[in-house]
N, C-alpha and C positions, 0 to 999 in steps of 0.2 A: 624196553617192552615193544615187541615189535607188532603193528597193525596189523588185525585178517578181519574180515566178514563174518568168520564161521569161524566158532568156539566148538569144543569137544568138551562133551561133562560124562564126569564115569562118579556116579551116586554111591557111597556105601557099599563099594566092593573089598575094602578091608573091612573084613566082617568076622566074629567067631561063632556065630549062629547059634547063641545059646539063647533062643526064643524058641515061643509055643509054633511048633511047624520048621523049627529050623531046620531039621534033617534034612524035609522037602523042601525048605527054599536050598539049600546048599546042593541037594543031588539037581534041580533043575539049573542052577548057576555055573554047574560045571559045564551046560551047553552052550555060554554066550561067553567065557572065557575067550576060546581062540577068536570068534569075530571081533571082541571087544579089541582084543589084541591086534589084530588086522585092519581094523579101522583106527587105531592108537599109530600106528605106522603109518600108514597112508595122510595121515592127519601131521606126524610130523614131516615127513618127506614135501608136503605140500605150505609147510611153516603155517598149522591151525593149529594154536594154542590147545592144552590139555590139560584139563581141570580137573582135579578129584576133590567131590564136597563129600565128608563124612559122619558121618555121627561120631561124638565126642568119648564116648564112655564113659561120665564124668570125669576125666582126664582135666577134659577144658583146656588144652592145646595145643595149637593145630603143629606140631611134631609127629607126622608121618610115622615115624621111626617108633615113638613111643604107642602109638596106635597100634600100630603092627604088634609088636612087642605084646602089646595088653592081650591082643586078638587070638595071637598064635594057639594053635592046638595040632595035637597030631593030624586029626584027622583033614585041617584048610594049610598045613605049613606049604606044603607043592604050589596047592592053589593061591596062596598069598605072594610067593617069592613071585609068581608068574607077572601079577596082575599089579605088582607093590607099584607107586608111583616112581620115575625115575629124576634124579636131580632137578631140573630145568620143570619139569611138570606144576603146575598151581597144587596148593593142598588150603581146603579152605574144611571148617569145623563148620557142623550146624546144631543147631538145638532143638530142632522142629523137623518134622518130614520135608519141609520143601527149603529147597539149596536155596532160596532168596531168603528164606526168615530169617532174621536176625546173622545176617553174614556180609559180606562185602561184595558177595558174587555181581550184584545189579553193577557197580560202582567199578569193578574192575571188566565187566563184559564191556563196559561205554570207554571206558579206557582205552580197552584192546582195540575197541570199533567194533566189536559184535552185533551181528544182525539177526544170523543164522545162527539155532544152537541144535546139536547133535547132542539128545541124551539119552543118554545109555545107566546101566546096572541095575538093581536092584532098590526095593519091591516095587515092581512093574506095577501095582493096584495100590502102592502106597507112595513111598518118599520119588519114585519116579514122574510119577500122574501127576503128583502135588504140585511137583515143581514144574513137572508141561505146564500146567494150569498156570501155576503165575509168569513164567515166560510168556504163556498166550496173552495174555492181560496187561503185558510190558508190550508187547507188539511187537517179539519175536516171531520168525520163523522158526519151525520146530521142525527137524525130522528124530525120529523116535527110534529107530532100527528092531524090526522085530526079533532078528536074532542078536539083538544086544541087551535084552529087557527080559529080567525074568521075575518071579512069586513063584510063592511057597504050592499056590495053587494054580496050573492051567488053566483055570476055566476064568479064573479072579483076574490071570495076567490076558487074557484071548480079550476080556472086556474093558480091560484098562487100552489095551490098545485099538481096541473101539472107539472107545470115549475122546481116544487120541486125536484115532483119524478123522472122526464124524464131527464132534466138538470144535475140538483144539485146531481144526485141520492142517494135523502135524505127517508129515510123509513117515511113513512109518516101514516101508520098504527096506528089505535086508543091506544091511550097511554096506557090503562088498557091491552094491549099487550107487551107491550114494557121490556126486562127484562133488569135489571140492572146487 
């Protein structure tokens, strides 16, 4: 397990969107795909660990593979094969909106040596926010990327990442800025 500073987390982007608004969380999700991806690269190139914490679908888990699987639908298959986590990547299950409830994530960020964490995916006004909040309150650094964050709603994700930067005072600057 090798030591960095700076964790990368991608929230609930193996998704099949079958929620009330999912259409419109999935049509706004296809806009942080390539930056998520572009800062997923940059993150490995620079040896920062990449976390994917996910919802469980009572599965209960944490088998990537089997996720996916459950998820798939015509309309996210592109978008899944893009985003899927690859080998070497963490996959951690959660139970709750926020990547620290009931998971390992705290336990393994202090592991790695995490200070900084980079969070990214989905829903930018829920399991995103959540889990800034409780990083803020572990006494991370947060940057939030705004073209990495997205909701079902615009206006619910423009205030989450308010709450980010005013609250949390998490950097919320578009990731393609962010240096490792």
């Amino acid at each position: 397990m090798k030591k960095s500073e700076t964790a990368l987390l991608i929230i609930d982007m193996i998704n099949h969107f079958q929620f009330a608004n999912g259409d419109d969380c999935f049509h706004h999700t296809q806009s942080i795909v390539a930056p998520i991806l572009q800062l997923k690269e940059r993150a490995r190139q620079n040896q920062v660990p990449v976390i994917y914490i996910n919802d469980h679908y009572n599965l209960w888990q944490a088998d990537y593979l089997k996720i996916i699987n459950f998820c798939l639908t015509p309309q996210n298959e592109s978008y899944i094969s893009h985003i899927a986590p690859k080998e070497d990547d963490y996959f951690l299950i959660k139970p709750k909106h926020s990547a620290f409830y009931g998971t390992a994530l705290n336990t393994l960020l202090h592991h790695l040596g995490a200070k900084k964490l980079i969070i990214t995916g989905i829903a930018g006004n829920i399991c995103v926010l959540f889990t800034a909040n409780d990083a803020y309150m572990r006494e991370y650094t947060l940057c939030c990327p705004d073209d990495c964050i997205a909701s079902a709603d615009q206006r619910d994700n423009a205030y989450a990442l308010t709450m980010m930067a005013n609250v949390l005072k998490a950097d919320i600057s578009s990731g393609n800025s962010l240096i490792f």
